[in-house]
Structure formats: C-alpha cells, structure tokens
mmCIF file of the N, C-alpha and C atoms, coordinates in Angstrom:
data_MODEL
# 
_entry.id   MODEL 
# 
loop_
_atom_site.group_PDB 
_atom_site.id 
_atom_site.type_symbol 
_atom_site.label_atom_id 
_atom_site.label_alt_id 
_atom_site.label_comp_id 
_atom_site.label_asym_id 
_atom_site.label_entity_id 
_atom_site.label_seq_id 
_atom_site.pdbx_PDB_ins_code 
_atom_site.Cartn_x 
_atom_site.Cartn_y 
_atom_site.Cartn_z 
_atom_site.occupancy 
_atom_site.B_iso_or_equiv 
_atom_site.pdbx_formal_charge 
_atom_site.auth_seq_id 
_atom_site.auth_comp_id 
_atom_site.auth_asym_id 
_atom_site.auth_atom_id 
_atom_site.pdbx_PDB_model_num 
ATOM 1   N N  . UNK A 1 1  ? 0.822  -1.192  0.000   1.00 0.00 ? 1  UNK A N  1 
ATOM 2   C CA . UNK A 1 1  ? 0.000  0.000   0.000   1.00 0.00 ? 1  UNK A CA 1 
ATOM 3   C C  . UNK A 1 1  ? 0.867  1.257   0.000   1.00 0.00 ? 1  UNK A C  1 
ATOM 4   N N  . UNK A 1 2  ? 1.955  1.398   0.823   1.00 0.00 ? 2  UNK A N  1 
ATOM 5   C CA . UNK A 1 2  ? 2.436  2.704   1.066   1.00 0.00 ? 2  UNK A CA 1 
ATOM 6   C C  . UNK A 1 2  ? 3.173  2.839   -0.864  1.00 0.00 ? 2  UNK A C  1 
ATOM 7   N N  . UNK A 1 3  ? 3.728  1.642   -1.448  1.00 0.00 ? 3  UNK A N  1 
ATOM 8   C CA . UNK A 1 3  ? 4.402  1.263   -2.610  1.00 0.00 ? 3  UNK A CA 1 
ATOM 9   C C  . UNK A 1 3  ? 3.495  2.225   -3.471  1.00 0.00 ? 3  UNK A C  1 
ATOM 10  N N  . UNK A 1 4  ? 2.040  1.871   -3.592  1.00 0.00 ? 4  UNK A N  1 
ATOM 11  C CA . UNK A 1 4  ? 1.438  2.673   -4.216  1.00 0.00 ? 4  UNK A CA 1 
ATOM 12  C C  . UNK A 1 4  ? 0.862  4.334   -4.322  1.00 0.00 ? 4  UNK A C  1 
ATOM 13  N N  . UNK A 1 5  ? 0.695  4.596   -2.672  1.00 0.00 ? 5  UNK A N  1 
ATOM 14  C CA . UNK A 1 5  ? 1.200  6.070   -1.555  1.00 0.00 ? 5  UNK A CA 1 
ATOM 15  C C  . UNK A 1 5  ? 1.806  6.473   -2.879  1.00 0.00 ? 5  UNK A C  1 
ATOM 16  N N  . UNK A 1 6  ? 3.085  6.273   -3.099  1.00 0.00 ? 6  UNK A N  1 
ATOM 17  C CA . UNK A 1 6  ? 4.512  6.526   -3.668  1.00 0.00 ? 6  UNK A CA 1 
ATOM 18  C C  . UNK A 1 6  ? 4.245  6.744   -5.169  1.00 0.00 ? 6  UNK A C  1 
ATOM 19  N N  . UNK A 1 7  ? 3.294  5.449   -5.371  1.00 0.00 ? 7  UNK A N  1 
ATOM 20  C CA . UNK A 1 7  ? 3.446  5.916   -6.923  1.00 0.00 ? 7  UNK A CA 1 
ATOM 21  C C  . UNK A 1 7  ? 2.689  6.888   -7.438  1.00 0.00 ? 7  UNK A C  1 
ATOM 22  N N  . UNK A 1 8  ? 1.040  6.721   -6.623  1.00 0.00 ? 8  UNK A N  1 
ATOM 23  C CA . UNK A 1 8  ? 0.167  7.622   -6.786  1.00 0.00 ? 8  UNK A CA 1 
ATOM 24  C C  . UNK A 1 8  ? 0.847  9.598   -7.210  1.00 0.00 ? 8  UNK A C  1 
ATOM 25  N N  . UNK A 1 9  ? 1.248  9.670   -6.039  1.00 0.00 ? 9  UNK A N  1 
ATOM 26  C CA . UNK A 1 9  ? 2.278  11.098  -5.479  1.00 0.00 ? 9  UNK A CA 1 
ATOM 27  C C  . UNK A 1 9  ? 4.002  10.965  -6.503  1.00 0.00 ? 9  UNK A C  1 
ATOM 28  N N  . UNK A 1 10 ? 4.038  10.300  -7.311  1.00 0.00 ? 10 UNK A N  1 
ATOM 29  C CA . UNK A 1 10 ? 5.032  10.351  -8.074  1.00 0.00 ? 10 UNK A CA 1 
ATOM 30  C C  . UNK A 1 10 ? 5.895  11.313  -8.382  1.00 0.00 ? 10 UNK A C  1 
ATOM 31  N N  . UNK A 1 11 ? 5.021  12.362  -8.990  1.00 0.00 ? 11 UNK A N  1 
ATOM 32  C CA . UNK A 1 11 ? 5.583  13.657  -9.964  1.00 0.00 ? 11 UNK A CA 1 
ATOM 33  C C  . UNK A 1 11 ? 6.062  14.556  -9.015  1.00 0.00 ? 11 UNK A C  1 
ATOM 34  N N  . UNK A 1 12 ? 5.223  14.578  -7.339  1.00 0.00 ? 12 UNK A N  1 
ATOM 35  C CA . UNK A 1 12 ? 5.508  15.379  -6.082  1.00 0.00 ? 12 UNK A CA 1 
ATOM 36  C C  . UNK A 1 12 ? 6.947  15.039  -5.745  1.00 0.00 ? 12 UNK A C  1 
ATOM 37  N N  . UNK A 1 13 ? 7.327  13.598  -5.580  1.00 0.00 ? 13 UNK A N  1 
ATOM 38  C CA . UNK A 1 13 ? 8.370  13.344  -5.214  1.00 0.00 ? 13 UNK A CA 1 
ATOM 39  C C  . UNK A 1 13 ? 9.733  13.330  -6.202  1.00 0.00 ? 13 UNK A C  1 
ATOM 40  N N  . UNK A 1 14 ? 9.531  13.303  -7.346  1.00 0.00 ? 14 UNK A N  1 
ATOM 41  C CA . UNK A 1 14 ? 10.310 12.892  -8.185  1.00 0.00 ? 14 UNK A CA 1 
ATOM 42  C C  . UNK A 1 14 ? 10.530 14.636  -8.460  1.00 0.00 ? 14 UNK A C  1 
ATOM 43  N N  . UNK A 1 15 ? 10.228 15.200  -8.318  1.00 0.00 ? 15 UNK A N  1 
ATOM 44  C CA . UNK A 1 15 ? 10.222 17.304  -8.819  1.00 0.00 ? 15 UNK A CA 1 
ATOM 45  C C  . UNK A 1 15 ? 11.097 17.651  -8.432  1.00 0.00 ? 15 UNK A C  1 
ATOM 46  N N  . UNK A 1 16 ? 11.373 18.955  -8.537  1.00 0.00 ? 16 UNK A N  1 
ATOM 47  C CA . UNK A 1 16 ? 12.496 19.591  -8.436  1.00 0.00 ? 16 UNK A CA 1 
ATOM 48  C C  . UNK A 1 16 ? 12.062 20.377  -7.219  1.00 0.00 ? 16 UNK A C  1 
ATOM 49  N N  . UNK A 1 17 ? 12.353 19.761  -5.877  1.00 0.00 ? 17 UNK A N  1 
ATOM 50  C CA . UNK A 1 17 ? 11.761 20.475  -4.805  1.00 0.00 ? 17 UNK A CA 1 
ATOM 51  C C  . UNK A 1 17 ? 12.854 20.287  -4.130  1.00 0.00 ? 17 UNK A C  1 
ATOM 52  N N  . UNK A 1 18 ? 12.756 20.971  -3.319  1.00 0.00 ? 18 UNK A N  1 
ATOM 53  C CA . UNK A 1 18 ? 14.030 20.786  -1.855  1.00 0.00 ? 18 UNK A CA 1 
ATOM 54  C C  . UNK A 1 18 ? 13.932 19.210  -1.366  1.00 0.00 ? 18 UNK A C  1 
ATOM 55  N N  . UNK A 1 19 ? 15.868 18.764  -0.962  1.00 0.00 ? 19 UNK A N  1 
ATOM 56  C CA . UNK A 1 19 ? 15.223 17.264  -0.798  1.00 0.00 ? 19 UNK A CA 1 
ATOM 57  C C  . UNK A 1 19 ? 14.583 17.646  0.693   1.00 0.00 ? 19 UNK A C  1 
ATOM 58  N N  . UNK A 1 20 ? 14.871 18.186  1.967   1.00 0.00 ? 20 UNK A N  1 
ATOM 59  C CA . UNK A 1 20 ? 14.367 18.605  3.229   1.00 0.00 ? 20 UNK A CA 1 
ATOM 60  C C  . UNK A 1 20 ? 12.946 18.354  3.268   1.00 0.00 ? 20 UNK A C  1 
ATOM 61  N N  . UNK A 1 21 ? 12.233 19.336  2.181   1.00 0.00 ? 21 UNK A N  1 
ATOM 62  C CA . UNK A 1 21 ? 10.653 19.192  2.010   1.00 0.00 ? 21 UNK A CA 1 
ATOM 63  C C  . UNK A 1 21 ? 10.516 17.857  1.278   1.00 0.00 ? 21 UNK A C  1 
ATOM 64  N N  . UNK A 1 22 ? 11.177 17.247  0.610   1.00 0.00 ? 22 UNK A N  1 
ATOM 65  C CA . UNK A 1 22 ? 10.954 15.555  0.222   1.00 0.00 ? 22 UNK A CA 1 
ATOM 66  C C  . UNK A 1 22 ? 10.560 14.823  1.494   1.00 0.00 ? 22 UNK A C  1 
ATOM 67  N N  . UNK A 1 23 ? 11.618 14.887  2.336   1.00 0.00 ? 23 UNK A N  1 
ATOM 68  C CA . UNK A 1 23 ? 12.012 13.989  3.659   1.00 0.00 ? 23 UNK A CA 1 
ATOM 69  C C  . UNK A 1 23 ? 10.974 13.814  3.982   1.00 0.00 ? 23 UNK A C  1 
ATOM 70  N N  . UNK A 1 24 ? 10.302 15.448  4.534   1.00 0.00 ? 24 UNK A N  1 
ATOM 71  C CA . UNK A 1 24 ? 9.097  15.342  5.246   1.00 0.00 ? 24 UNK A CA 1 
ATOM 72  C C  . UNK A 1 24 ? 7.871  15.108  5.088   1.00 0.00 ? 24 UNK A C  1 
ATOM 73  N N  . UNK A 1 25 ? 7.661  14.963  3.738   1.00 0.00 ? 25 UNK A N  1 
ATOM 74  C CA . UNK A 1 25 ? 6.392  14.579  2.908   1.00 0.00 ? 25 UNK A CA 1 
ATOM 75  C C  . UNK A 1 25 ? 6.725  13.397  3.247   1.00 0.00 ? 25 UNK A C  1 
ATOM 76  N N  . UNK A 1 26 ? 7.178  12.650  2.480   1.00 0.00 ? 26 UNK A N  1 
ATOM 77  C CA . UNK A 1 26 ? 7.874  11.077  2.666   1.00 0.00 ? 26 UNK A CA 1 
ATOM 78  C C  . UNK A 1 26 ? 7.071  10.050  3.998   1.00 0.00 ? 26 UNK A C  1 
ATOM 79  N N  . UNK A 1 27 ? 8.426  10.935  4.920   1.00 0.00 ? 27 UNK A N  1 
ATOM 80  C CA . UNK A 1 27 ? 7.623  10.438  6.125   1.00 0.00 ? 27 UNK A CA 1 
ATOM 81  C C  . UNK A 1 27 ? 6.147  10.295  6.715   1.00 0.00 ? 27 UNK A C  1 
ATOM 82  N N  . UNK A 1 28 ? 5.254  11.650  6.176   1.00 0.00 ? 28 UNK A N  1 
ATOM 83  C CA . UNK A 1 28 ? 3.912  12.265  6.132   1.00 0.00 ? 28 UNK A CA 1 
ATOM 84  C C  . UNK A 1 28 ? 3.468  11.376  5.950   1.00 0.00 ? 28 UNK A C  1 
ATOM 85  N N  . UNK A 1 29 ? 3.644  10.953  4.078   1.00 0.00 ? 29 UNK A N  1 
ATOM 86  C CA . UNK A 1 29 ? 2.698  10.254  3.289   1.00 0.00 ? 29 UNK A CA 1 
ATOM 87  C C  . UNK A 1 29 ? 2.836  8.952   3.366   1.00 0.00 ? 29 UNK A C  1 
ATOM 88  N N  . UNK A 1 30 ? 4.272  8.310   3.085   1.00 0.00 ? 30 UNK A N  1 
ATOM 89  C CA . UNK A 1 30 ? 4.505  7.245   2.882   1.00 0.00 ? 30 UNK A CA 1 
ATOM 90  C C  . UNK A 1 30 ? 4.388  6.182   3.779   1.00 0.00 ? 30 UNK A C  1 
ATOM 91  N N  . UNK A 1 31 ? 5.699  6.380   5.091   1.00 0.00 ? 31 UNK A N  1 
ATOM 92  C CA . UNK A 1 31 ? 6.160  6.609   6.448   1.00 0.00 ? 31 UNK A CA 1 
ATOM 93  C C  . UNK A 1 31 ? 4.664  5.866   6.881   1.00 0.00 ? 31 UNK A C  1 
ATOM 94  N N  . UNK A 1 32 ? 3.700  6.784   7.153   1.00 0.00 ? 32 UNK A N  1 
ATOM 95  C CA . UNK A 1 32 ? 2.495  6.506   7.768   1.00 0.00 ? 32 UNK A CA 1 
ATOM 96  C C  . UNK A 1 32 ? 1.964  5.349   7.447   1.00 0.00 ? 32 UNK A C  1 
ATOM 97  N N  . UNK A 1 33 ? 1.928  4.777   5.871   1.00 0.00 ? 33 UNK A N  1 
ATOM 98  C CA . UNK A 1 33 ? 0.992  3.893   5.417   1.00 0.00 ? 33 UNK A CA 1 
ATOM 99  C C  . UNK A 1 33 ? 1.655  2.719   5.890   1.00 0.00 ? 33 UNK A C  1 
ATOM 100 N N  . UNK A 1 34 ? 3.118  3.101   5.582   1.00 0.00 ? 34 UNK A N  1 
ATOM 101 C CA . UNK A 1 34 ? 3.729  1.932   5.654   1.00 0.00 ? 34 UNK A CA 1 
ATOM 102 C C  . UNK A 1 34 ? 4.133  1.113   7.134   1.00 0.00 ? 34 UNK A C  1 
ATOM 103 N N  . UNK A 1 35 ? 3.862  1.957   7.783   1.00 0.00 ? 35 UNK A N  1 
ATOM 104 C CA . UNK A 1 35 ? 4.211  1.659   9.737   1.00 0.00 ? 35 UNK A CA 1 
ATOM 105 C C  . UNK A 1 35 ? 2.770  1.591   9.800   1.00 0.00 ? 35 UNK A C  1 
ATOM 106 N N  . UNK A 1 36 ? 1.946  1.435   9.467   1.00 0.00 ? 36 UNK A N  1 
ATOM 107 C CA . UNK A 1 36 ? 0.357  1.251   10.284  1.00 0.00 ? 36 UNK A CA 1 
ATOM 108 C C  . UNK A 1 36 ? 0.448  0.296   10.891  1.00 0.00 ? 36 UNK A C  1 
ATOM 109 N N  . UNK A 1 37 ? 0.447  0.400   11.780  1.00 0.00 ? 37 UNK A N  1 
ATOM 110 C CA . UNK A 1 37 ? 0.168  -0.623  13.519  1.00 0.00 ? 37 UNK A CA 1 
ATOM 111 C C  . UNK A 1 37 ? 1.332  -1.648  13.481  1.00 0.00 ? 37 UNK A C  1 
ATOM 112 N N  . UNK A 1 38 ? 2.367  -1.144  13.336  1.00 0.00 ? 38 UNK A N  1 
ATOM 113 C CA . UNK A 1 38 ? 4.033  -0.995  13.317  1.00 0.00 ? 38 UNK A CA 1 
ATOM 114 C C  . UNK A 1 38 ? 4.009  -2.144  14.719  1.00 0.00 ? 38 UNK A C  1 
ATOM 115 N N  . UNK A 1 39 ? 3.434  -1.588  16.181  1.00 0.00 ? 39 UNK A N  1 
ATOM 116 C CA . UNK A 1 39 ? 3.437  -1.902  17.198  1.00 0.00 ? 39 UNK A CA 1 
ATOM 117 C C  . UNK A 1 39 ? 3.373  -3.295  17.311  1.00 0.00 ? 39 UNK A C  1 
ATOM 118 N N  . UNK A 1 40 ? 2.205  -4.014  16.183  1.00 0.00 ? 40 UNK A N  1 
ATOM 119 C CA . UNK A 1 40 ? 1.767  -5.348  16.523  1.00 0.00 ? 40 UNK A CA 1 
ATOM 120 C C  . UNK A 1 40 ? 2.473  -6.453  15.952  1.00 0.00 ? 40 UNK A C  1 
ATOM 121 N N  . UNK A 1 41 ? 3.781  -5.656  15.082  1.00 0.00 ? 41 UNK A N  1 
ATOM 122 C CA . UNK A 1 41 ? 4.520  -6.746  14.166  1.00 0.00 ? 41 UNK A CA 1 
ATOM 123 C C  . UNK A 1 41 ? 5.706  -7.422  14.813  1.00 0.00 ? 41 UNK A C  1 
ATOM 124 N N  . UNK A 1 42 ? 5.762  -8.573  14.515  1.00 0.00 ? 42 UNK A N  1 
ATOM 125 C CA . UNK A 1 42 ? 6.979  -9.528  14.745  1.00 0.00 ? 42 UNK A CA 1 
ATOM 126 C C  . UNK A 1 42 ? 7.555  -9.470  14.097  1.00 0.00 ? 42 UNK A C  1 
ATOM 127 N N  . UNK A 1 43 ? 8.491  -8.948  13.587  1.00 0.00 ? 43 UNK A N  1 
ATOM 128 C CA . UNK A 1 43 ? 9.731  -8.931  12.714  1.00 0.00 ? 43 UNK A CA 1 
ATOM 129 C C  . UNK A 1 43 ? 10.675 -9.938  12.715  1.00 0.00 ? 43 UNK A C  1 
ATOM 130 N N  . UNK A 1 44 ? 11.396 -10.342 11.560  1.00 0.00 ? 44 UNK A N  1 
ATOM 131 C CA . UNK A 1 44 ? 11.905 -11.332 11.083  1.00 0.00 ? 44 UNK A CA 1 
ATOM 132 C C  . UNK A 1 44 ? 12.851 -10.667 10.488  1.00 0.00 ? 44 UNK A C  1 
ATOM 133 N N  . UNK A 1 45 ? 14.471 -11.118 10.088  1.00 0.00 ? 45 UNK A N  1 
ATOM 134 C CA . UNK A 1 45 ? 14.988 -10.667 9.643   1.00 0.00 ? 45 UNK A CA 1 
ATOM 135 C C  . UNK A 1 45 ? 14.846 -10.665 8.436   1.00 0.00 ? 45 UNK A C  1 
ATOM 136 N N  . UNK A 1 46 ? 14.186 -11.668 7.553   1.00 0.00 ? 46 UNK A N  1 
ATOM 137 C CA . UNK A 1 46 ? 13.475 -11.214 6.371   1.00 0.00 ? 46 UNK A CA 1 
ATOM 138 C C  . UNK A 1 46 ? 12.667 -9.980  5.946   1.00 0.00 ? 46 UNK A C  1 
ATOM 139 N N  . UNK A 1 47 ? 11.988 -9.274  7.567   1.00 0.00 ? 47 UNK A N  1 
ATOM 140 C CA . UNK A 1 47 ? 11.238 -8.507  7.225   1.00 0.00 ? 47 UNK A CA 1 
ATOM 141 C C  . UNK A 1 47 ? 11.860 -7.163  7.108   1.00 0.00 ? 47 UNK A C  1 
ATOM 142 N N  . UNK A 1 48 ? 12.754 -7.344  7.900   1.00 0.00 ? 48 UNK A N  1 
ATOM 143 C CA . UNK A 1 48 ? 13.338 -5.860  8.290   1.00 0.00 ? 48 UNK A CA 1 
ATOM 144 C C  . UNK A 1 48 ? 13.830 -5.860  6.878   1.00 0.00 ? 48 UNK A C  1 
ATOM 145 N N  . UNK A 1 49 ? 14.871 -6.895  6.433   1.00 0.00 ? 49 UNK A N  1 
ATOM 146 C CA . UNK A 1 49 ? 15.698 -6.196  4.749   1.00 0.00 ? 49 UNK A CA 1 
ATOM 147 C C  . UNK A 1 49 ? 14.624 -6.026  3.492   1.00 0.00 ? 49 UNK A C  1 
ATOM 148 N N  . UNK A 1 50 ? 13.299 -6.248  3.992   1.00 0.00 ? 50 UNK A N  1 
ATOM 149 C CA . UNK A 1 50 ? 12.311 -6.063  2.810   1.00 0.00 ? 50 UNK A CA 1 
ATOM 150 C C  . UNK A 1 50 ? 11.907 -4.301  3.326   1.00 0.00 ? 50 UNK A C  1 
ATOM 151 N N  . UNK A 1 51 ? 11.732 -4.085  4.340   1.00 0.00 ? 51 UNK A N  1 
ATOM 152 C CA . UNK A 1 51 ? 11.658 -2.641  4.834   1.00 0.00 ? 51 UNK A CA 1 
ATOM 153 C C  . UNK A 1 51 ? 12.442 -1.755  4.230   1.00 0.00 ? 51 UNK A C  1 
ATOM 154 N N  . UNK A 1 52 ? 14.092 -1.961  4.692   1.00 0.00 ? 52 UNK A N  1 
ATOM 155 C CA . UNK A 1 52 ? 15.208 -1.364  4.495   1.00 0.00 ? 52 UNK A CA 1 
ATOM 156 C C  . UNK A 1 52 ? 15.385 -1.519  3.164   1.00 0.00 ? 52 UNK A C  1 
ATOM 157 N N  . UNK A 1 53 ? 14.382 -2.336  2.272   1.00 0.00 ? 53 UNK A N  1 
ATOM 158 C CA . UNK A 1 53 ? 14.899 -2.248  0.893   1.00 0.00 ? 53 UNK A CA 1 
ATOM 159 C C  . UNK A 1 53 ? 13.929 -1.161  0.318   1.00 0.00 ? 53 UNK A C  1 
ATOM 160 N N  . UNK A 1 54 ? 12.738 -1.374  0.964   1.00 0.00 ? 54 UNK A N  1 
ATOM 161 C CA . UNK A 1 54 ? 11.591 -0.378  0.272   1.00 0.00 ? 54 UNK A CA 1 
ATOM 162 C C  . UNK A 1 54 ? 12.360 1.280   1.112   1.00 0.00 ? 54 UNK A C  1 
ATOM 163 N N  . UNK A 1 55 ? 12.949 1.143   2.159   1.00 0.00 ? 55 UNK A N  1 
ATOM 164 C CA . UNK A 1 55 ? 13.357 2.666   2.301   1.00 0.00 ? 55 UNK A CA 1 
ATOM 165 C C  . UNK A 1 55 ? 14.147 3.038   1.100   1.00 0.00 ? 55 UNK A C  1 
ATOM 166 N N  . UNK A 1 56 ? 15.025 2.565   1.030   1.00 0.00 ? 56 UNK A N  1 
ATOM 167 C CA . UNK A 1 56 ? 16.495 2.509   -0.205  1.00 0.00 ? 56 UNK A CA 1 
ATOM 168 C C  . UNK A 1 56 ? 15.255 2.916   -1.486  1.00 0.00 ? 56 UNK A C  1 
ATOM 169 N N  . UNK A 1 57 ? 14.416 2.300   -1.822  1.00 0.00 ? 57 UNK A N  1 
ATOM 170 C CA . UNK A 1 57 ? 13.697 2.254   -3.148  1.00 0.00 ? 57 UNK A CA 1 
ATOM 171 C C  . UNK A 1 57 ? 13.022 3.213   -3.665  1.00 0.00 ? 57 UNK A C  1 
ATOM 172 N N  . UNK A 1 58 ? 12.889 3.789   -2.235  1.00 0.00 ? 58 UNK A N  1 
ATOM 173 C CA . UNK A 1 58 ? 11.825 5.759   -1.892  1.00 0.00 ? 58 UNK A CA 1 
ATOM 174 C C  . UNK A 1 58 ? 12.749 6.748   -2.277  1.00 0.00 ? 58 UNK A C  1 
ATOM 175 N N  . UNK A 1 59 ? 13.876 6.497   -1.135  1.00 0.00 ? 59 UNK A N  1 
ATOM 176 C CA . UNK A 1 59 ? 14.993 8.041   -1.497  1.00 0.00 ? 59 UNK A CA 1 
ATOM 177 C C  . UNK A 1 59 ? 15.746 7.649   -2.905  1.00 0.00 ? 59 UNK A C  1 
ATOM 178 N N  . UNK A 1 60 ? 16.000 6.316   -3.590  1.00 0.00 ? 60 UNK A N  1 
ATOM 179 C CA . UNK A 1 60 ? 17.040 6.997   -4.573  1.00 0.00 ? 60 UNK A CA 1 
ATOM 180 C C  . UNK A 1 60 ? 15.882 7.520   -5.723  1.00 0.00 ? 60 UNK A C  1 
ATOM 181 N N  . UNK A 1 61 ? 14.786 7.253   -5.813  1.00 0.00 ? 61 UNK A N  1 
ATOM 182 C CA . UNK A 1 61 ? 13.274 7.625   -6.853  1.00 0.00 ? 61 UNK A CA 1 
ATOM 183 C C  . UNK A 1 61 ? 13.293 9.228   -6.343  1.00 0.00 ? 61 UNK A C  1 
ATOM 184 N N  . UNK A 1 62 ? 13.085 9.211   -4.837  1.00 0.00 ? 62 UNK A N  1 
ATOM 185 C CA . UNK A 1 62 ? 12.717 10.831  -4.817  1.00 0.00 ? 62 UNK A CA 1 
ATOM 186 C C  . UNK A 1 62 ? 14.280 11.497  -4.957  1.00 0.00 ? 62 UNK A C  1 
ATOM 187 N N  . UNK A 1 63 ? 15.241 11.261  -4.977  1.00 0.00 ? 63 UNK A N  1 
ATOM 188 C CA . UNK A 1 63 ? 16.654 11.752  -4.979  1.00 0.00 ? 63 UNK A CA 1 
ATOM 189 C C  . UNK A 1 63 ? 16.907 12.010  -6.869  1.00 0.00 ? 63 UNK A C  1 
ATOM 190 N N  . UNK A 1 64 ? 16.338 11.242  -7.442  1.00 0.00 ? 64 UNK A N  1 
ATOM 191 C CA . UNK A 1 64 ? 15.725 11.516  -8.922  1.00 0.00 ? 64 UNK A CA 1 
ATOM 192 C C  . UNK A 1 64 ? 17.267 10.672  -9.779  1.00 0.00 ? 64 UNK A C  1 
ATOM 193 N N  . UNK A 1 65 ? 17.236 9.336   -9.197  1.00 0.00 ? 65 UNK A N  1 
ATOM 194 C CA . UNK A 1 65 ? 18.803 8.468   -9.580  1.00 0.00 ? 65 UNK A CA 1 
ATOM 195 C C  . UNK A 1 65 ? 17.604 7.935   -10.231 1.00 0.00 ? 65 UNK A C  1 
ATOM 196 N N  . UNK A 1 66 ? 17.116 6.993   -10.240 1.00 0.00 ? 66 UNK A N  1 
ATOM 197 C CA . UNK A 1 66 ? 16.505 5.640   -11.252 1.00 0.00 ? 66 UNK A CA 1 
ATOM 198 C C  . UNK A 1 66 ? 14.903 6.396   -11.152 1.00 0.00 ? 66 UNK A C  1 
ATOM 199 N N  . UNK A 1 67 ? 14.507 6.592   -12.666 1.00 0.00 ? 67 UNK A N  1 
ATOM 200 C CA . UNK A 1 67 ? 13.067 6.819   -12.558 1.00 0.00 ? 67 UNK A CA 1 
ATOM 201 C C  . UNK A 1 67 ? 12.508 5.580   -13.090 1.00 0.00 ? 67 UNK A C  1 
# 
C-alpha cells in the first residue's frame, strides 16, 4: 500500500523540490501507510531487509537516480 502512496504522489516526489521538504512529505505520506500498527509486528529478519529495501527504493526515486 504505502508502494502505491509513492506511486500515486510520483511527480511530487520525483520534482524539483528541496530534498528537506521531500524527507518530510515522505515520512507524512509514505512513512504513515507503511508503519500502520508498526506496534503489533513480529519482525523477522526477512522482514526488516524487505523494509530497508523499500526505504532505499523511496529516497534513490525521490533523490531523482533511477526513474
């Protein structure tokens, strides 16, 4: 869901905006969907490098490296 957050808001993130105001949208928009009820999860180390991969997958798209 947040994957799509991301794609939906594309052109916002991918623009020629300050990265600072990226960050914080990010976190806003994305951040949110993607931690929903964060609290109740068991994590696996499978899960965490699928996380840490979708972070990596946000900033180099909004950093404007791979469109």
């Amino acid at each position: 869901m947040a994957k799509k957050v991301f794609q939906n808001k594309r052109k916002l993130f991918t623009g020629k905006m300050n990265l600072k105001l990226k960050k914080r949208i990010v976190k806003c928009l994305v951040w949110s969907v993607a931690t929903y009820a964060a609290e109740t999860w068991t994590l696996r180390e499978v899960d965490r490098k699928k996380i840490e991969a979708f972070e990596m997958w946000i900033w180099r798209r909004s950093a404007g490296e791979i469109k």
